[in-house]
C-alpha positions in Angstrom: 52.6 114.0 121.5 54.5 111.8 124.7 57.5 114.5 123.5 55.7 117.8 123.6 54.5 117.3 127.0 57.9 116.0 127.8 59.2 119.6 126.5 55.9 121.7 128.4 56.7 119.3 131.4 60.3 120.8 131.4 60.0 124.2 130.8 57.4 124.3 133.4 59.8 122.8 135.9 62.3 125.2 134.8 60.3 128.2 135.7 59.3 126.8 139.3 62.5 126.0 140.2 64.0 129.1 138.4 65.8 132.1 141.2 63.8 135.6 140.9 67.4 136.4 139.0 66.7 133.7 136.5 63.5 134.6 135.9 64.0 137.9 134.9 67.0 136.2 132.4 64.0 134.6 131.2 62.0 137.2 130.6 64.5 139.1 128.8 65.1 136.1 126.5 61.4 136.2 125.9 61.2 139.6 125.4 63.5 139.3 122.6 62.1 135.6 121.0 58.9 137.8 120.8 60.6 141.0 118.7 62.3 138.3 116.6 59.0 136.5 115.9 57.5 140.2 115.0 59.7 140.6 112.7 59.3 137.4 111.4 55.4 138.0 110.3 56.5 141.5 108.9 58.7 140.0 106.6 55.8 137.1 105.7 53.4 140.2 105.6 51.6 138.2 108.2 50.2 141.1 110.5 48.3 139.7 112.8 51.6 137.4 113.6 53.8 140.5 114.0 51.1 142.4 116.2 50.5 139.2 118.7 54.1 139.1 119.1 55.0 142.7 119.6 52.2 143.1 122.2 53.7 140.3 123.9 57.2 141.7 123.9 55.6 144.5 125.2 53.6 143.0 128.0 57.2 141.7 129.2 58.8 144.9 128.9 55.4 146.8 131.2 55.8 144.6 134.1 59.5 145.1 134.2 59.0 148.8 134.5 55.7 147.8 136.9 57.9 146.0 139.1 60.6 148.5 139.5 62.1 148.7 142.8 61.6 152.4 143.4 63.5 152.6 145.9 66.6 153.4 144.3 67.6 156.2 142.2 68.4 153.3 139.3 65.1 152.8 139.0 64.6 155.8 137.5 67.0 155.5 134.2 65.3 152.1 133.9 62.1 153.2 133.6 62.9 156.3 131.5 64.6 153.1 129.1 61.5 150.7 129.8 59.1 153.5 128.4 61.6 154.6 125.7 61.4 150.4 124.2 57.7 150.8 125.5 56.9 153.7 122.8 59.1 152.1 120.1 57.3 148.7 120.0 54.1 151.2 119.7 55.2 152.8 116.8 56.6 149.9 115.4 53.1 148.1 115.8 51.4 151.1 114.2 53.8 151.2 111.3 54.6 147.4 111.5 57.9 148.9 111.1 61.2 145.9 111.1 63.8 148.9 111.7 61.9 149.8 114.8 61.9 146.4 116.3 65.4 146.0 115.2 66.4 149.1 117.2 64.1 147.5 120.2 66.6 144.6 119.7 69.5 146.1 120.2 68.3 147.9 123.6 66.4 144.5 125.0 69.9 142.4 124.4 72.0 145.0 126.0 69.5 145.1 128.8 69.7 141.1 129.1 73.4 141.2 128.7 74.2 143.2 131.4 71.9 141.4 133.8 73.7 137.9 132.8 77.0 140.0 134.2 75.3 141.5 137.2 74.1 137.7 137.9 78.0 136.8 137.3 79.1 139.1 139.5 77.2 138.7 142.1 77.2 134.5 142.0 73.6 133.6 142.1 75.0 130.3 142.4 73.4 129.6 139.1 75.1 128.8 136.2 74.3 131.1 133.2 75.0 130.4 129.8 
């Protein structure tokens, strides 16, 4: 018990002292955890499991196109990309379809991939791994 709240005690610390840049890493990261986990409970045939975890993915996925910074013309080919993975993870919830989710995968991981560079390249003093 002493370690799990060790463990909660840690990540919680991780997330208050975390940049705005490593949060968003974070949420990416969870994003994906969550898709994995989905598919996870299609493959037990464990439904509610893979429906809890793609609504979560896809909670992560709204308030990233929610807090879109509309301010630049980007925005708009993230968004268009937000509600593309948006209306996948439906389908795949409706069809509790593994191919859907894998495609998902794919786009989340390329989406956290090239934030790790931009974070790189613009040296948020953090160290990324």
């Amino acid at each position: 018990m002493a370690l799990r709240n060790g463990v909660a005690e840690y990540q919680k610390n991780r997330i208050l002292t975390a940049s705005p840049a490593e949060l968003t890493l974070m949420l990416y990261e969870g994003a994906i955890k969550f898709t994995n986990i989905a598919i996870m409970g299609i493959e037990e045939g464990n439904i509610e499991k893979a429906h809890n975890n793609i609504q979560r993915a896809d909670r992560i996925i709204e308030e990233f196109q929610i807090t879109l910074d509309r301010r630049y013309e980007v925005s708009k080919d993230f968004d268009e990309v937000y509600k593309y993975i948006r209306m996948r993870l439906l389908e795949a919830n409706v069809h509790k379809d593994k191919a859907i989710l894998e495609e998902c995968l794919e786009h989340m991981r390329t989406m956290r991939d090239t934030w790790k560079e931009v974070m790189r390249l613009t040296n948020n003093g953090q160290k990324v791994s």
